[in-house]
N, C-alpha and C positions, 0 to 999 in steps of 0.2 A: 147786271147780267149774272143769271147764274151758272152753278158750276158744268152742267151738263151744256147749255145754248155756249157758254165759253169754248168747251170741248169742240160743238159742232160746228164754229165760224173757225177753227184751229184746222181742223178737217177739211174744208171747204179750201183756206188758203193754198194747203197742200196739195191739194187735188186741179189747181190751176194750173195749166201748162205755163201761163207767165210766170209763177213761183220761180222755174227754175233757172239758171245758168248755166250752158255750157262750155266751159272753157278747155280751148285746145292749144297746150305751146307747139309751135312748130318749126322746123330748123330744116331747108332745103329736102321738103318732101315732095319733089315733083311726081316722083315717082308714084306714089301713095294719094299723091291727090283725089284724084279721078274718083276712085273709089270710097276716101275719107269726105267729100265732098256732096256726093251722092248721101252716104250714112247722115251727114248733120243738115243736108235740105229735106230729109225727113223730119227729124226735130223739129227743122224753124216750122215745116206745115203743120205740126203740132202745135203751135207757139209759143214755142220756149224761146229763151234766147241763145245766141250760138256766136263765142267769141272766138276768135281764132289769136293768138299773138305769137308775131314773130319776132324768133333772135334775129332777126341779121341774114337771113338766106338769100344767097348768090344765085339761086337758079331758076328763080322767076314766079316761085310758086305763091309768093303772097299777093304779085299783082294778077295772079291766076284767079289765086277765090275772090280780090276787090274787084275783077272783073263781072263777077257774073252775081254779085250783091253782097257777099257776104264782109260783118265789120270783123277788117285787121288793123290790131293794135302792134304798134311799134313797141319795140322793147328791148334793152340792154341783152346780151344773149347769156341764157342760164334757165333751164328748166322751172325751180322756184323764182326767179327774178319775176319770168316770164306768167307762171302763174300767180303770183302778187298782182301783178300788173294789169291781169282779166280782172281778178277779182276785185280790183280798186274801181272799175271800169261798169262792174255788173249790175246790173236792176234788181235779178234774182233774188229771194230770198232763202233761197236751195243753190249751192255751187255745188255743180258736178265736175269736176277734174278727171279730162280725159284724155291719154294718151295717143298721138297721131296714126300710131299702128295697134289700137284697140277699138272695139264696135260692143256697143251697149245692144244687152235685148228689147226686142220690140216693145216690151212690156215692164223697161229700164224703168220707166219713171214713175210708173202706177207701184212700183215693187219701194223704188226709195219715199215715193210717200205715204204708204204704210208705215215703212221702216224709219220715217224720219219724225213720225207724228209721237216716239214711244223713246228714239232714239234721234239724240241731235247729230250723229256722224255716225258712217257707215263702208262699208264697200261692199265690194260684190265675189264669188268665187272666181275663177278665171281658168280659163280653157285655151291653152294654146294650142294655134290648128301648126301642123304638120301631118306628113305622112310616117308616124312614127312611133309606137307605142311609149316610146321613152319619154317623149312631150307630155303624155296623158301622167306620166310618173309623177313629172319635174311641177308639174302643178296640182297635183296630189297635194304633194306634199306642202306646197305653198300655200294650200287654202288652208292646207290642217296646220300648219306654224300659224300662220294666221287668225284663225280660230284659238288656235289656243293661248298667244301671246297677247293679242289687240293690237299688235303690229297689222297694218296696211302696205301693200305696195303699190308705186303708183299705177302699175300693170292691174289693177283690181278697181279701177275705177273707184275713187275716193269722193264721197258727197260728204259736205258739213252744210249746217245751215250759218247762214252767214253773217247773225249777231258772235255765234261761238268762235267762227272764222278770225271776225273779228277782234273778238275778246286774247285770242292767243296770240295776236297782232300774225298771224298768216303764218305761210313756209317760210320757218328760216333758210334764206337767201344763204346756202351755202354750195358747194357746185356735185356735191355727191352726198346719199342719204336723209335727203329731205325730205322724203316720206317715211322713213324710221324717225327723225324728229318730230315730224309734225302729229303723228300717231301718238308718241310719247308724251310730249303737249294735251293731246285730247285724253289720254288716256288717264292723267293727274284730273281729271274732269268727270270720266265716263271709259266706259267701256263700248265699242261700238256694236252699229247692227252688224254681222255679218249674214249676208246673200249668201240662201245656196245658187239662186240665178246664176248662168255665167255672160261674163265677158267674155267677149274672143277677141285676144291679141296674137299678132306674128309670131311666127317662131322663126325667124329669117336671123335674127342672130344668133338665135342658138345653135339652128344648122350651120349658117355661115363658119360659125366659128368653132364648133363642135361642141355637143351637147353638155358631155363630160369636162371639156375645157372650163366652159363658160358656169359649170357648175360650182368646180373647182374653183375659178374667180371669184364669184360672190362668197362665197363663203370664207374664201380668205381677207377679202376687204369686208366683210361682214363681222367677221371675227374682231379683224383690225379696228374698227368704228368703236366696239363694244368696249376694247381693251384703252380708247383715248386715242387712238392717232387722227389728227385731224381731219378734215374733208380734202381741205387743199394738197396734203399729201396722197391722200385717198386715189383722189381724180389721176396723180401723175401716173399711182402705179396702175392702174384702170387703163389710162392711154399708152401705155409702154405694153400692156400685155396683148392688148387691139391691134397694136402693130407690128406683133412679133408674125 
């Protein structure tokens, strides 16, 4: 085969809606359902595949989507656990990681397989809706760290293909900053696509909990990661601050 007909069957793979995988962790999102539900039955009429896996939720929401067709995978409860666990599960040869309060553009998967044919990992810019000008700031500025570090968050929808997925052996399973490892991983590899497309993720915690707050938190468990403190300590001051 030569090197150009190589190129076009590489093209072709990409450009299938089977290629891809979408994996959702999700932890008692009833609320979010509805809507999250709706977003990924578009998907599967594309034919991609769409896995949902749950930690452990008490409030009925995974026998909600096995009601109405969609595969939910059981899984120890932990964000990277959980997406480990899709992607052990997946056909795809594109995993898309997508958070249960974010919505890919219509035009998500035609955009990462452009972007995945030049580059093997990628994410997307990300737009959190609010009525807020401040929101429009707080993710300013996260696409442009982002850009400029090769740092991902998982709020920016994160695609790898799934031989490289592989090769890094997945998210490190640890309970906070597994998308700043897993980047870091990729990034000893490549540097990613970054999307100026956007995601649109919630901004229910940032209001909930105030902008400025919550801005203030990352950054000091962000700091903390960088300086060596663990994840597991990470997580405790994370929940102590949630529930002040």
């Amino acid at each position: 085969m030569t090197g150009n007909s190589t190129k076009s069957a590489d093209q072709g793979r990409w450009h299938s809606r089977s290629a891809f995988s979408i994996i959702v962790p999700m932890l008692n999102e009833i609320e979010l359902l509805p809507d999250l539900l709706a977003h990924l039955q578009y998907w599967q009429r594309q034919g991609c595949e769409v896995l949902l896996v749950d930690g452990g939720s008490q409030d009925g929401s995974a026998k909600v989507a096995e009601s109405i067709g969609f595969k939910v995978i059981r899984s120890a409860r932990g964000r990277a656990v959980q997406m480990n666990a899709g992607a052990t599960q997946a056909n795809g040869s594109v995993l898309v990681f997508l958070h249960a309060d974010t919505r890919l553009p219509k035009d998500g998967l035609e955009r990462i397989s452009r972007a995945i044919y030049k580059r093997r990992w990628g994410r997307f810019d990300v737009h959190i809706s609010g009525d807020t000008a401040m929101l429009n700031m707080v993710a300013f500025f996260m696409n442009g760290r982002s850009r400029l570090t090769g740092i991902a968050t998982g709020d920016q929808a994160i695609f790898v293909e799934r031989t490289l997925f592989e090769h890094i052996q997945g998210y490190p399973e640890q309970p906070l900053m597994e998308d700043i490892e897993l980047s870091k991983r990729l990034l000893c590899i490549e540097r990613p696509a970054c999307l100026s497309a956007k995601v649109v993720t919630s901004g229910r915690r940032w209001l909930q909990r105030g902008i400025w707050r919550t801005i203030g938190l990352m950054w000091r468990l962000r700091w903390a990661y960088w300086r060596g403190v663990p994840p597991e300590q990470l997580v405790k001051r994370y929940e102590q601050s949630v529930k002040q």
